[in-house]
PLY file of the C-alpha trace (Angstrom):
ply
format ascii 1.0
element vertex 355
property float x
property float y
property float z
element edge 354
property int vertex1
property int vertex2
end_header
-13.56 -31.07 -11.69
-14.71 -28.01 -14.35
-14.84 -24.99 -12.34
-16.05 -26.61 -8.92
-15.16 -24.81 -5.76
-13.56 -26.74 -3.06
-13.68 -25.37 0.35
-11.35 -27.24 3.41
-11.49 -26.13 6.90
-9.61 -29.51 7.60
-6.50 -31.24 7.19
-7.68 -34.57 4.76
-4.12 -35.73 5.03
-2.15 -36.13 1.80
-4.06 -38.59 -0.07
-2.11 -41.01 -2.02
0.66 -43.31 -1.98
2.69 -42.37 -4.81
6.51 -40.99 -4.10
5.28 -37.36 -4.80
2.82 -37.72 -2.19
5.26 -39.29 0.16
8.20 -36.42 -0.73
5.40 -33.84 0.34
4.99 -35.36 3.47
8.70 -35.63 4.31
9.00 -32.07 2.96
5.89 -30.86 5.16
7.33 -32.10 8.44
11.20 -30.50 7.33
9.26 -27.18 6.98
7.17 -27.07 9.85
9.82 -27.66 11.76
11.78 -24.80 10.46
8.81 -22.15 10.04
8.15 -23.06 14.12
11.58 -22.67 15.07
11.98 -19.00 13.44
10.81 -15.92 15.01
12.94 -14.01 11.57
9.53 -12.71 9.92
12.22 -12.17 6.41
13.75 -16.37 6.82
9.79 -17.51 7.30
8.67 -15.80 3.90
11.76 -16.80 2.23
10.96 -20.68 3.32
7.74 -20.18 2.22
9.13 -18.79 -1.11
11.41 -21.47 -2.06
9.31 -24.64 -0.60
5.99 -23.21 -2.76
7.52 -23.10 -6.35
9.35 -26.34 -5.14
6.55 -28.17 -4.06
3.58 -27.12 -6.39
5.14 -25.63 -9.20
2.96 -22.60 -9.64
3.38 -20.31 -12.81
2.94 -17.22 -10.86
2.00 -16.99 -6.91
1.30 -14.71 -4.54
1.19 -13.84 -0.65
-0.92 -11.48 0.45
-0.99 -9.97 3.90
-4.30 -8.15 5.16
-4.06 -4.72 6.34
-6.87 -4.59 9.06
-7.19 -0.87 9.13
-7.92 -0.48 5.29
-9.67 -3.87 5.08
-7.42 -4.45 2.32
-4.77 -7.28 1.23
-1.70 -5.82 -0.05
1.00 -8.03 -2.04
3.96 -9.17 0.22
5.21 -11.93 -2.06
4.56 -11.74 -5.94
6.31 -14.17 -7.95
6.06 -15.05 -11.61
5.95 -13.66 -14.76
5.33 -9.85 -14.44
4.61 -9.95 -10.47
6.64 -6.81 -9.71
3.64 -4.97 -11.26
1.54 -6.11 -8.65
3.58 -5.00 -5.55
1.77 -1.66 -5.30
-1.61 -2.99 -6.07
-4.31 -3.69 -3.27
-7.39 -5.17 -3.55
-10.64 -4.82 -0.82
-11.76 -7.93 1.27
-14.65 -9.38 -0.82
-12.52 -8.47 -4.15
-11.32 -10.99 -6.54
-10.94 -14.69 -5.39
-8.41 -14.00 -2.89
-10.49 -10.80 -1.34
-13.68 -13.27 -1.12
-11.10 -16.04 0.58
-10.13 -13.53 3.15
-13.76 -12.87 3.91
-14.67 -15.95 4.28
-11.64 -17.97 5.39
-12.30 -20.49 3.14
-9.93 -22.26 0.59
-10.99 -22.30 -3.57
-9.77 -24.21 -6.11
-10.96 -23.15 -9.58
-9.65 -25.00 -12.96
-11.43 -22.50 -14.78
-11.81 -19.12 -13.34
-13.47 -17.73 -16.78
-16.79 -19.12 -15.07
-16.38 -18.05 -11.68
-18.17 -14.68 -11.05
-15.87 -13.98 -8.14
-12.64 -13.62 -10.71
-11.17 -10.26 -10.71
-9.60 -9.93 -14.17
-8.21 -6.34 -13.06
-4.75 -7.64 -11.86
-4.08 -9.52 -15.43
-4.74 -6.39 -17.40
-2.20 -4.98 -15.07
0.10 -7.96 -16.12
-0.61 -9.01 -19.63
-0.70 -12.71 -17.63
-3.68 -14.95 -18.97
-4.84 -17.08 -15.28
-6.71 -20.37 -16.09
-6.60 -22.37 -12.93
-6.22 -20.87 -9.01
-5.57 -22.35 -6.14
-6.16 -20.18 -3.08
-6.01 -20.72 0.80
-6.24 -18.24 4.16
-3.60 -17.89 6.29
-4.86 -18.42 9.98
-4.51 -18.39 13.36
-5.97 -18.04 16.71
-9.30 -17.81 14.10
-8.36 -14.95 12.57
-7.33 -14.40 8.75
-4.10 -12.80 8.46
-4.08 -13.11 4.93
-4.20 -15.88 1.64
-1.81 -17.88 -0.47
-2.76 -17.82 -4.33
-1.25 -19.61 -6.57
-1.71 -19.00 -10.25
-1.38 -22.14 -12.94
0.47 -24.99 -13.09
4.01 -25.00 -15.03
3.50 -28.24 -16.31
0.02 -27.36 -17.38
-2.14 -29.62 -15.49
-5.07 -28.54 -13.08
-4.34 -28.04 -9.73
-6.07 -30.95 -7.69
-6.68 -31.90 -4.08
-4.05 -32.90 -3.01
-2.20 -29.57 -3.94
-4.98 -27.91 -2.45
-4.37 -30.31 0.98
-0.32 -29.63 0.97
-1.07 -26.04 0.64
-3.23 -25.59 3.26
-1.04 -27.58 5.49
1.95 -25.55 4.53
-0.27 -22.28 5.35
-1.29 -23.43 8.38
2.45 -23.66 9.83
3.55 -20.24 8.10
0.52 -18.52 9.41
1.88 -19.88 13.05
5.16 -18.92 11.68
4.56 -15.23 10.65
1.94 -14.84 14.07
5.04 -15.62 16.10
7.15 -13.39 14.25
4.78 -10.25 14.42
4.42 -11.07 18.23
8.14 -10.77 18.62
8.49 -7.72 16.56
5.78 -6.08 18.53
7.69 -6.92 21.96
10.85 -5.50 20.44
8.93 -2.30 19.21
7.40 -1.72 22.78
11.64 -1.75 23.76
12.35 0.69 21.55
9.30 3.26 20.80
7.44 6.15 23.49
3.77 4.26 24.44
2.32 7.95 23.78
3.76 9.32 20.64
4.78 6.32 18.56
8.27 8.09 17.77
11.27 5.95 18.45
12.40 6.86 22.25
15.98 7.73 24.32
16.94 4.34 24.48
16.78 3.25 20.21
18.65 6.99 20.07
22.11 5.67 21.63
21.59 2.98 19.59
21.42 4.54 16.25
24.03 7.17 17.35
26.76 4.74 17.57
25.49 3.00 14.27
25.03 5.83 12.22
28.11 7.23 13.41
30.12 4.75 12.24
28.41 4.86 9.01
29.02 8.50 8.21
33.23 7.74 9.05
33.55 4.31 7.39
32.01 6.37 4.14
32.66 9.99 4.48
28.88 10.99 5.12
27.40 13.83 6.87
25.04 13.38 9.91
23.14 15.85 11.77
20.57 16.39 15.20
18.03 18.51 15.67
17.20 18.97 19.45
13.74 20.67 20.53
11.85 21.77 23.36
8.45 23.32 23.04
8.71 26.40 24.40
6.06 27.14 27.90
4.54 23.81 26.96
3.93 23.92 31.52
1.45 26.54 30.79
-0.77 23.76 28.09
-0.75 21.19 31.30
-1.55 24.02 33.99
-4.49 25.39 31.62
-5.91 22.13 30.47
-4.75 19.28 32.24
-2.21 16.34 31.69
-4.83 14.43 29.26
-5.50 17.14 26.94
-0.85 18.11 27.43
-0.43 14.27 26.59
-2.86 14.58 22.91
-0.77 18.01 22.25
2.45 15.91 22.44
1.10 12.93 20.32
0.42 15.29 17.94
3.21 17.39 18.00
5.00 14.32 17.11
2.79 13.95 13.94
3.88 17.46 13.02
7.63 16.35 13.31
6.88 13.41 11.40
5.40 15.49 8.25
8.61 17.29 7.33
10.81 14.31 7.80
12.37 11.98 4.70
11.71 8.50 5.55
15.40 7.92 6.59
15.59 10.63 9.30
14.81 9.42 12.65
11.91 10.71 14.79
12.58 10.53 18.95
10.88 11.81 21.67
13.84 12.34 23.92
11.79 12.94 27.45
8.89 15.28 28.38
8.35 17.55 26.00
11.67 17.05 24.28
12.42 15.48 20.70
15.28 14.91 18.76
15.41 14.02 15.00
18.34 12.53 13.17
19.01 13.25 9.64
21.21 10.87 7.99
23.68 11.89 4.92
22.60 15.70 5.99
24.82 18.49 6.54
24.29 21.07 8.67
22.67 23.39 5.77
20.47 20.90 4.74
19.41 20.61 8.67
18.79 24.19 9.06
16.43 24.04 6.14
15.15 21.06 7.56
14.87 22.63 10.98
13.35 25.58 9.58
9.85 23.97 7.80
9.72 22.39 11.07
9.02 25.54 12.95
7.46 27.06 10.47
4.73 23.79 10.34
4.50 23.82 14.50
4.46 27.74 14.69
1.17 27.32 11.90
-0.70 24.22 13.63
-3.63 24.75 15.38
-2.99 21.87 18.55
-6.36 19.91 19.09
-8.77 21.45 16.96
-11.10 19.18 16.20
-11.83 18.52 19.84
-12.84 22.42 20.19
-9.35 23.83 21.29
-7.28 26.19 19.86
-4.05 25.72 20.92
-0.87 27.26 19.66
2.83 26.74 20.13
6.39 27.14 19.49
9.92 25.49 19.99
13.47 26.26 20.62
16.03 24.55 18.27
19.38 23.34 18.45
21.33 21.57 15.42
24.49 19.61 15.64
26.24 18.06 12.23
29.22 15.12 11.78
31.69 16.16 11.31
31.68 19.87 11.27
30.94 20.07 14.96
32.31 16.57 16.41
32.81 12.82 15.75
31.81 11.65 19.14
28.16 10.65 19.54
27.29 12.32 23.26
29.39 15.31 22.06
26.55 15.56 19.10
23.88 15.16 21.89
25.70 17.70 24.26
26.41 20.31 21.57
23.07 20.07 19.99
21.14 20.49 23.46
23.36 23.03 24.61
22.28 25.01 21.39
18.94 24.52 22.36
19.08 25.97 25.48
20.82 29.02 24.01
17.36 29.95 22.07
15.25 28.74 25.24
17.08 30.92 27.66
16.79 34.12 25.32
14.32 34.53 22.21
12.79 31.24 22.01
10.90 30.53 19.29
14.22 30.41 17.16
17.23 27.70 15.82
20.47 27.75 16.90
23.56 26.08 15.47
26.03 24.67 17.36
29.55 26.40 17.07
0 1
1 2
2 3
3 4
4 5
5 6
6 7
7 8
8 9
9 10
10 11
11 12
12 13
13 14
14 15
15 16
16 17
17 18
18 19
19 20
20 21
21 22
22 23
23 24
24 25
25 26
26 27
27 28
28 29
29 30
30 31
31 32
32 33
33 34
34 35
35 36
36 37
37 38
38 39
39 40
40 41
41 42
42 43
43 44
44 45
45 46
46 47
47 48
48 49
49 50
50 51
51 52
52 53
53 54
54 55
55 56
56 57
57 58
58 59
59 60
60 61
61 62
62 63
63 64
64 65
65 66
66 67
67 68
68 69
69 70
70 71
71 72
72 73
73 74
74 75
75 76
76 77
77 78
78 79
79 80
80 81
81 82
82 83
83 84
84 85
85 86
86 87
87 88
88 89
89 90
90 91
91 92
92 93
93 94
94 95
95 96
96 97
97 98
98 99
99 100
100 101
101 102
102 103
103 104
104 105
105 106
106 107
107 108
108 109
109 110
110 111
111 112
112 113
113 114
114 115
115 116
116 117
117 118
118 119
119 120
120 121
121 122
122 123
123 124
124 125
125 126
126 127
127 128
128 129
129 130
130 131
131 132
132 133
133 134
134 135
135 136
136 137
137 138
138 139
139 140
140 141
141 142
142 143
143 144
144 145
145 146
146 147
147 148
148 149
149 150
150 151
151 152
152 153
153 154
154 155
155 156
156 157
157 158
158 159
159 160
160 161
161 162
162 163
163 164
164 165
165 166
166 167
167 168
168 169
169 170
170 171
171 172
172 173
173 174
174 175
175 176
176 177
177 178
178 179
179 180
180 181
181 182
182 183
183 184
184 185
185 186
186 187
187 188
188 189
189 190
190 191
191 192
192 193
193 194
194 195
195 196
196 197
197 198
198 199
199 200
200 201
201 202
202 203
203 204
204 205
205 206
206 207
207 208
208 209
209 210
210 211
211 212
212 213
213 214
214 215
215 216
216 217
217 218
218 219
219 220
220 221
221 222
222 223
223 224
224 225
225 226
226 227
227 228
228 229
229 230
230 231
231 232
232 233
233 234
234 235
235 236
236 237
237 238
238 239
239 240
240 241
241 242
242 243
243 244
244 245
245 246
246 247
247 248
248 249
249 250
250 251
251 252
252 253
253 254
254 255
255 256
256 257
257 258
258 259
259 260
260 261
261 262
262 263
263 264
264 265
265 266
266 267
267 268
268 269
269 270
270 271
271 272
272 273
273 274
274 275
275 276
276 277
277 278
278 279
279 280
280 281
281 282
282 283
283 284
284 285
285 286
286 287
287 288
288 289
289 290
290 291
291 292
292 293
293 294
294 295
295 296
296 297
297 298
298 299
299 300
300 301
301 302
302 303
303 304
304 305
305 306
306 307
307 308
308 309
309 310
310 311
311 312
312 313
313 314
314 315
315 316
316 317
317 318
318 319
319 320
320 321
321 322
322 323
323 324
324 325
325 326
326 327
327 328
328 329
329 330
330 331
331 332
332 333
333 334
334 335
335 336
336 337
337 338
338 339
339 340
340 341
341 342
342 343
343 344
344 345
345 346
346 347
347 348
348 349
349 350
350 351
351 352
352 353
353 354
């Protein structure tokens, strides 16, 4: 076969007769039937793990998503022999053989990839692995590439033939159904649980992490604070401008939040012009610092400027902490806003603590 490209758009069936060939085809139905029945985006890449390096015995092997905003594939599954060196790597569409797969949606099988110009040598440098043979498929649907499947020689050192090439695509063409169905469902729950303008988790996801994290923080002694904050004559930015131009302030007000936070804290727009962030495993000092950047970054951003305004602001703050000021979740909400409101009916522009 040398280094001969092979290129399916179709299901060949799996050609043979032998009992491999007839243990694929049992093991093909088991799995689309699980993948279809899933809508757990962490069980389908698990199946697709284990029934892989089962089936095909790959030396190393790879699933890679594509991230449609950078036009790059980025390494969800890397396994084999030095594969957590890839996990941060990405590679552009067009790049490599599993870049020019995405691009074109079509499948490659090299047994030599030494005389394939498309070979991208870049991610075995990375790994001290030596690739001979690949074996490479897109995962579609609804005619779109969500990504590839590469697998990397064969553990029993043989080529990679056709009929790997036909049980892989089949396989790919129930996970990409799989993971499609999965993404769907996570994007339904997100909609459940995030503000349509801002991004930032809304009121609703708040009660629900309150009661988790609460129970957290007591079942291991942790700390747990809330911010709450109001932008302060934020009436005057609608009555000025108009609602479209107040709804882009708040959007990016919430990228302002977002800036100062760790990734564990927990971003909400509570209603209006009202957010709330929790800080996990924070005391009430290490809010207040918090707290205080966060003014600091909103009292120093210039709201819309690259549209030709030049819009300022500030906020009022309030700050309640587990367990210094309570161990009951709406008590943290009550005390927190009520500080608020102590800063909002006098100074502004200020952080209050509760207590």
């Amino acid at each position: 076969m040398g280094n001969e490209q092979k290129g399916l758009t179709t299901k060949e069936g799996i050609a043979g007769n032998t009992k491999r060939d007839e243990r694929g085809i049992e093991i093909l139905h088991q799995i689309g039937k699980t993948l279809t029945s899933t809508l757990d985006i962490k069980e389908v890449l698990s199946i697709i793990m284990q029934k892989i390096s089962e089936l095909l015995k790959p030396s190393n092997w790879s699933l890679l998503l594509l991230d449609e905003e950078k036009h790059e594939l980025f390494f969800e599954i890397a396994v084999g022999e030095n594969s957590d060196k890839l996990k941060n790597m990405r590679l552009a569409i067009g790049e490599g053989i599993a870049g020019w797969v995405a691009m074109t949606g079509e499948s490659v099988l090299l047994t030599d990839v030494a005389k394939d110009p498309r070979f991208a040598p870049r991610f075995d440098n990375v790994t001290n692995f030596e690739t001979h043979s690949i074996i490479c498929v897109p995962l579609r649907s609804k005619g779109r590439v969500l990504g590839v499947v590469e697998l990397i020689n064969n553990l029993n050192d043989e080529d990679f033939d056709q009929n790997d090439l036909t049980i892989l695509t089949t396989l790919t063409d129930y996970a990409a159904i799989a993971i499609e169905n999965a993404k769907y469902l996570q994007k339904v729950q997100e909609l459940t649980i995030k503000d349509d303008l801002t991004t930032l988790y809304n009121s609703r996801y708040l009660h629900l992490m309150l009661e988790s994290e609460m129970e957290r923080s007591k079942r291991y002694g942790l700390h747990f604070a809330m911010i709450f904050l109001d932008l302060d004559h934020f009436k005057l930015v609608n009555d000025k401008y108009g609602h479209i131009i107040g709804s882009k302030v708040l959007k990016e007000t919430a990228e302002v939040i977002r800036l100062e936070l760790r990734k564990p804290d927990i971003p909400i727009r509570y209603g209006g012009d009202e957010f709330v962030v929790l800080l996990p495993e924070t005391d009430k000092k290490g809010a207040y610092k918090v707290t205080a950047r966060m003014r600091e970054s909103l009292n120093d951003h210039v709201f819309l400027k690259e549209e030709g305004f030049s819009i300022k602001l500030t906020a009022s703050f309030g700050i309640a902490s587990f367990p210094e000021d309570t161990d009951n979740t709406l008590d943290l909400v009550r005390l927190s806003d009520r500080a608020m409101y102590k800063i909002k009916e006098t100074t502004r522009d200020a952080i209050a603590l509760a207590g």
